[in-house]
PASEBA-1860 file (N, C-alpha, C; in nm, 3 decimals):
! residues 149
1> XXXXXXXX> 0.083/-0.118/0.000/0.000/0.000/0.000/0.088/0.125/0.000 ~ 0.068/0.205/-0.117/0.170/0.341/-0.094/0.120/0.421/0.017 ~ 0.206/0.477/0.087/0.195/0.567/0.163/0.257/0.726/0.170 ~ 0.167/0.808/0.220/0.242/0.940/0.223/0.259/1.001/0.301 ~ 0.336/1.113/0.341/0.369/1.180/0.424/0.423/1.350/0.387 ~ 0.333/1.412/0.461/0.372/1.559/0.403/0.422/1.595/0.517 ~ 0.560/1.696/0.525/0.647/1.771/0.647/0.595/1.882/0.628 ~ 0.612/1.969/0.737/0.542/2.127/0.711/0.665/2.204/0.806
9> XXXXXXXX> 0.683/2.317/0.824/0.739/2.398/0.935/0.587/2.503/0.967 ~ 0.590/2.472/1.084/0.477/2.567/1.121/0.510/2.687/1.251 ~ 0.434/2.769/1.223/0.473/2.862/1.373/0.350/2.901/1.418 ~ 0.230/2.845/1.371/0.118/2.883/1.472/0.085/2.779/1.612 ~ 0.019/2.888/1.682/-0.016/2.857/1.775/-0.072/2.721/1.809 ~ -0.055/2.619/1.923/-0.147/2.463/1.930/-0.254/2.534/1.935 ~ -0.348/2.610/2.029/-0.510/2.649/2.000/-0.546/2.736/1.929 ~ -0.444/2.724/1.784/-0.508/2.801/1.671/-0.583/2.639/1.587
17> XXXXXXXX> -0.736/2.671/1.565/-0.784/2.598/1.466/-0.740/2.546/1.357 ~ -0.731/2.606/1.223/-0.722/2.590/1.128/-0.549/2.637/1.083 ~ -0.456/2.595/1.039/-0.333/2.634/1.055/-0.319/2.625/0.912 ~ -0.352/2.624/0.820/-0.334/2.612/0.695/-0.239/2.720/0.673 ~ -0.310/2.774/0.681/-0.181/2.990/0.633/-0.026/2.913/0.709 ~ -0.038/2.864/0.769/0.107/2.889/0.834/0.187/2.748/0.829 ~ 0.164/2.643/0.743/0.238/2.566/0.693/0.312/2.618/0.591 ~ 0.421/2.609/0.589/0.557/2.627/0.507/0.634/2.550/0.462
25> XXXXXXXX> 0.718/2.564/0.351/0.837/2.446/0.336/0.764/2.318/0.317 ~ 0.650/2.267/0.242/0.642/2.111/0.230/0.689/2.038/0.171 ~ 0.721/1.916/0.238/0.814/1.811/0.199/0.714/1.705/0.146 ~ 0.676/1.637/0.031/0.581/1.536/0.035/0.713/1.419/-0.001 ~ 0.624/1.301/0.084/0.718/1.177/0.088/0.594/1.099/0.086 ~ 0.664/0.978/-0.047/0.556/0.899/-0.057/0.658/0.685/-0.035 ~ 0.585/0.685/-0.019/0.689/0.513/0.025/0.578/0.435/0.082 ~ 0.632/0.300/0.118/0.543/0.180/0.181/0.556/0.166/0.328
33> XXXXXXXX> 0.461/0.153/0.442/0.444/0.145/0.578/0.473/0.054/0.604 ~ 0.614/0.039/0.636/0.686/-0.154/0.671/0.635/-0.181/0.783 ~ 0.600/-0.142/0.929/0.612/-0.138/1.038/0.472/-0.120/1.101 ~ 0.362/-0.159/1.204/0.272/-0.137/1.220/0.318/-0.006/1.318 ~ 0.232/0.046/1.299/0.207/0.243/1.402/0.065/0.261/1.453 ~ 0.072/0.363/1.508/-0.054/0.429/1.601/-0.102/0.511/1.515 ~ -0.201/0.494/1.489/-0.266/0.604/1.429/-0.249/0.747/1.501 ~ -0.315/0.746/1.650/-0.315/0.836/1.704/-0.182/0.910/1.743
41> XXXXXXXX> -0.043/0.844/1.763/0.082/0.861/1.802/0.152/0.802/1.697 ~ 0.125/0.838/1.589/0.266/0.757/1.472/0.413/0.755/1.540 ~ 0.472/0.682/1.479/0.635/0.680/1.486/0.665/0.621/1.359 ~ 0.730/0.696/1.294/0.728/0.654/1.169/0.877/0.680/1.088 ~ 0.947/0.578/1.002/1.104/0.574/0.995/1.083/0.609/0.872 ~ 1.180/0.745/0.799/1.164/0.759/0.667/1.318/0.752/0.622 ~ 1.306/0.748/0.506/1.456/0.832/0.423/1.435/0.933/0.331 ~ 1.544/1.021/0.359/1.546/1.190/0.296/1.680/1.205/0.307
49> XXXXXXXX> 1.723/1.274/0.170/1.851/1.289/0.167/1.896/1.412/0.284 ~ 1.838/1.508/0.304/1.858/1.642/0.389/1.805/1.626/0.495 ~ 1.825/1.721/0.579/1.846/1.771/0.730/1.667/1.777/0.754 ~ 1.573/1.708/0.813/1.454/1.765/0.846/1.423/1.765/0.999 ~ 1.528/1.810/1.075/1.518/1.822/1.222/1.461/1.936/1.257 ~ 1.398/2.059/1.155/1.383/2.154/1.148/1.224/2.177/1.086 ~ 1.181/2.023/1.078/1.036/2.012/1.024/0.956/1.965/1.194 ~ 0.820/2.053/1.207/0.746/2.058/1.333/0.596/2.002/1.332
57> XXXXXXXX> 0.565/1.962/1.218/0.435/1.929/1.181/0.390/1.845/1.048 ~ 0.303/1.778/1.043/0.274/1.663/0.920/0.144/1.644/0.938 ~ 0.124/1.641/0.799/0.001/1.548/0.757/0.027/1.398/0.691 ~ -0.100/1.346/0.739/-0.096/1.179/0.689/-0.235/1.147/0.605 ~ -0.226/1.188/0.449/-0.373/1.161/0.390/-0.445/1.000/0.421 ~ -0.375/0.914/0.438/-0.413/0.816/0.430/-0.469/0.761/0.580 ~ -0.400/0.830/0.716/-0.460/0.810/0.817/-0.580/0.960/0.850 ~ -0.563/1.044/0.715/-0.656/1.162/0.742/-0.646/1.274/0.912
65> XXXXXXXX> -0.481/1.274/0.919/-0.462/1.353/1.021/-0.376/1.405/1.016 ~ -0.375/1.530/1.098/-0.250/1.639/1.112/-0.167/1.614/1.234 ~ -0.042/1.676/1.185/-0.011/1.597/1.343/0.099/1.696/1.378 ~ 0.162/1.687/1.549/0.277/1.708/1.573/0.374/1.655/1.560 ~ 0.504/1.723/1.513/0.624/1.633/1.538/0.699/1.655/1.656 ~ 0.681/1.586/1.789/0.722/1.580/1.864/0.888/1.576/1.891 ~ 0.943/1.460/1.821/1.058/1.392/1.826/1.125/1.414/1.680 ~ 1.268/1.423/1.658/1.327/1.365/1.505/1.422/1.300/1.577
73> XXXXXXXX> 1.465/1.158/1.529/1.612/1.070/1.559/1.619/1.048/1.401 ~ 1.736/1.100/1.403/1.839/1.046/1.302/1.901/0.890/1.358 ~ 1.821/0.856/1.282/1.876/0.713/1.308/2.018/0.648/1.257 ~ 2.024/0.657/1.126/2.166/0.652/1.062/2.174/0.759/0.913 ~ 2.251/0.756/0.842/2.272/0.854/0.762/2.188/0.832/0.665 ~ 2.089/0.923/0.652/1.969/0.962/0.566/1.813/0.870/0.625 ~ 1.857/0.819/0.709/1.736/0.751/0.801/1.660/0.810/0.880 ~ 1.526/0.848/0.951/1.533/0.942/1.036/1.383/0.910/1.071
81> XXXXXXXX> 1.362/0.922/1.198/1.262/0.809/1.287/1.184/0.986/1.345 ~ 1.058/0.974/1.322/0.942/1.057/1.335/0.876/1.066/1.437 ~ 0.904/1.090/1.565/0.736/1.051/1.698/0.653/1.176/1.661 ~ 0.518/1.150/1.662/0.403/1.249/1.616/0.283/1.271/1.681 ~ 0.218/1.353/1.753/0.095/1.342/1.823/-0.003/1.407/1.739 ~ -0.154/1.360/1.725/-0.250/1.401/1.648/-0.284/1.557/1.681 ~ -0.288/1.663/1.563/-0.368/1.776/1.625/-0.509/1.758/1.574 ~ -0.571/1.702/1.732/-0.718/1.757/1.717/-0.809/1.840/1.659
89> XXXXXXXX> -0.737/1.953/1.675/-0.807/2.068/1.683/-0.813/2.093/1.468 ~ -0.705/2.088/1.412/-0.668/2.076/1.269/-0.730/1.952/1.233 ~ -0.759/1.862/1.284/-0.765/1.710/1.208/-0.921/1.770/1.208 ~ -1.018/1.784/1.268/-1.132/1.781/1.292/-1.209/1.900/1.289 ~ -1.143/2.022/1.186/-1.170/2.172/1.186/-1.283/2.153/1.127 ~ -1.351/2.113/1.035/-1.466/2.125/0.981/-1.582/2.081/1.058 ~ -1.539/1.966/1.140/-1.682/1.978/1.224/-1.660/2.063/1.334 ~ -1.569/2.148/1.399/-1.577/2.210/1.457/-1.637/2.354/1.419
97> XXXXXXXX> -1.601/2.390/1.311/-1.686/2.505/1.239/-1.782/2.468/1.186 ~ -1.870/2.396/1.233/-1.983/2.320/1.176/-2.060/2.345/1.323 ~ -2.068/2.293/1.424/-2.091/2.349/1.566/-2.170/2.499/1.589 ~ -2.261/2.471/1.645/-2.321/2.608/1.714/-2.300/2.655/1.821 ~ -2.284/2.739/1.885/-2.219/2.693/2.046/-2.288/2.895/2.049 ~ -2.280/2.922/2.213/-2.322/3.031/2.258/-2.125/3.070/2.368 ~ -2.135/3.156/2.282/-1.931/3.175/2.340/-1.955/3.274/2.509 ~ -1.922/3.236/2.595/-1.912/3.314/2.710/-1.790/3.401/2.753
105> XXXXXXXX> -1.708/3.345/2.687/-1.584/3.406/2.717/-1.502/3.408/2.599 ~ -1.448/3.537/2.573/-1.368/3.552/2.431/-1.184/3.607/2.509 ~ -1.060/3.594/2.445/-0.984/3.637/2.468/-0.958/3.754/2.429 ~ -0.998/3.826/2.336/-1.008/3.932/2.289/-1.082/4.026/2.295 ~ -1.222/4.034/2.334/-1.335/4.082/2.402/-1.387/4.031/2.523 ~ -1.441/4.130/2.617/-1.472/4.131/2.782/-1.614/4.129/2.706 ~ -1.735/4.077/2.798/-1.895/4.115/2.780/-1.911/4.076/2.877 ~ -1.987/4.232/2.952/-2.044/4.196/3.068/-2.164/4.163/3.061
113> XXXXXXXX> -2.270/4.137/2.945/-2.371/4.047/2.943/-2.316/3.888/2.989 ~ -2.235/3.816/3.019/-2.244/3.696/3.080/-2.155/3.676/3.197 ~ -2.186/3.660/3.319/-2.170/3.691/3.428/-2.107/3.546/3.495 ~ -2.017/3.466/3.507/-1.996/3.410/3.545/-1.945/3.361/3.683 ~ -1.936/3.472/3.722/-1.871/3.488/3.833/-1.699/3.508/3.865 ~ -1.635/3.487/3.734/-1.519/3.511/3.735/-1.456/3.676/3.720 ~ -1.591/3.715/3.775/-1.537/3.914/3.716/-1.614/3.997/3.876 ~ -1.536/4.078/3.889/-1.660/4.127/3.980/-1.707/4.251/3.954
121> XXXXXXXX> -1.801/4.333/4.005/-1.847/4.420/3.981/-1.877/4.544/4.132 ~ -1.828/4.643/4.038/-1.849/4.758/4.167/-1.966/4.859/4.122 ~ -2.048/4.884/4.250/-2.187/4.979/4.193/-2.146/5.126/4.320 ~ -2.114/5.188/4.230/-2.112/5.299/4.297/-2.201/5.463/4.282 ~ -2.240/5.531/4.361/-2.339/5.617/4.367/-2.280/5.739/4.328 ~ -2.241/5.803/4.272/-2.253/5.945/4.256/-2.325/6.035/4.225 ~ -2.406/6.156/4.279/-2.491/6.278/4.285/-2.378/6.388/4.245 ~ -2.450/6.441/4.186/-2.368/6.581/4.150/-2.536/6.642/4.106
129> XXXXXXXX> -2.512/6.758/4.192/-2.558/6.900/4.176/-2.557/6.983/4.077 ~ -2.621/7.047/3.981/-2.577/7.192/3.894/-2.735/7.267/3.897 ~ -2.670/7.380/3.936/-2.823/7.488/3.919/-2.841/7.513/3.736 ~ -2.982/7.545/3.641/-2.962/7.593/3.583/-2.945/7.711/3.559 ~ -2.897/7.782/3.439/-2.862/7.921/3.463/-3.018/7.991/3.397 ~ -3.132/7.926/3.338/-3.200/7.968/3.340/-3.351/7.924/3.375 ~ -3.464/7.957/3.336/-3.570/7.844/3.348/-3.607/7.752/3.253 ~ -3.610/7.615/3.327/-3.628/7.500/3.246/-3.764/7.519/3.138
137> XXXXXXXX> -3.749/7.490/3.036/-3.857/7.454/2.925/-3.998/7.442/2.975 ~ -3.998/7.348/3.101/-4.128/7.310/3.163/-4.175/7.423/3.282 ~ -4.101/7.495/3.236/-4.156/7.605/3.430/-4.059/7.526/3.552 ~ -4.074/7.559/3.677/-3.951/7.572/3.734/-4.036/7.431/3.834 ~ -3.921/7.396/3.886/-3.975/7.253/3.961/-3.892/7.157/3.899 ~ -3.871/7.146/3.792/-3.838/7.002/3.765/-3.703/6.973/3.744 ~ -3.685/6.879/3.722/-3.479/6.815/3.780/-3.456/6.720/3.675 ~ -3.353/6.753/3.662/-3.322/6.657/3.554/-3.225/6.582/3.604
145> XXXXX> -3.233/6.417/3.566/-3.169/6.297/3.613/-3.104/6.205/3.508 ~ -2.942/6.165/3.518/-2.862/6.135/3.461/-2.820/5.989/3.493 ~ -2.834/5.881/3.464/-2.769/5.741/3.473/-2.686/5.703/3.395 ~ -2.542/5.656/3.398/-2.464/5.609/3.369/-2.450/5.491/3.361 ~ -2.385/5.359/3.289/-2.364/5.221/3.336/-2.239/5.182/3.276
END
């Protein structure tokens, strides 16, 4: 069964979703899977003539996942042994943007419409006084009142 393997250099974030923009440098390697592996944790032995100790991320079309590269061993000259952990979050982006969800907490925006208790809140009173300098619109008696929030 042929098999493939794409190398990437990546620099986004693990709880960035979708990382596509920020794969770089791909290496596609295609060869036969001598060895049984983990789907979820590959370890996987390739040959490449060059240096890929400097590759951080892979895809596997055939196990349909993205992954980390945890580990590189150079095993012997041009040999070079792969440990890989699945990214979740990339392997499974479409049903995650598929999801409806009600967001309570954003990193980038505060809303004090949802109250969790992780915020607190101060209610404080201030009055302030001003005479007008002439008579109000309505004849004299009436006050005008200001709320803030």
């Amino acid at each position: 069964m042929a098999f493939t393997i794409k190398l990437y250099k990546s620099n986004a974030e693990k709880e960035r979703v979708d990382k596509i923009d920020f794969l770089k440098n791909e290496i596609p390697l295609t060869g036969v899977l001598r060895d049984a592996t983990s789907v979820i944790s590959p370890t996987i032995r390739i040959e490449y003539d060059d240096n890929i100790s400097q590759y951080n991320y892979a895809y596997i079309p055939e196990f349909g996942r993205y992954y980390y590269i945890d580990n590189i061993i150079s095993v012997q000259n041009k040999l070079w042994e792969i440990n890989m952990s699945c990214d979740v979050l990339m392997t499974y982006k479409s049903d995650i943007y598929l999801q409806k969800a009600i967001i309570n907490k954003s990193e980038k925006e505060f809303n004090k419409m949802y109250n969790d208790g992780s915020y607190g809140n101060t209610v404080e009173e201030v009055i302030y006084t001003a005479e007008f300098d002439q008579t109000p619109l309505f004849g004299s008696g009436y006050r005008a009142l200001l709320t803030c929030f």
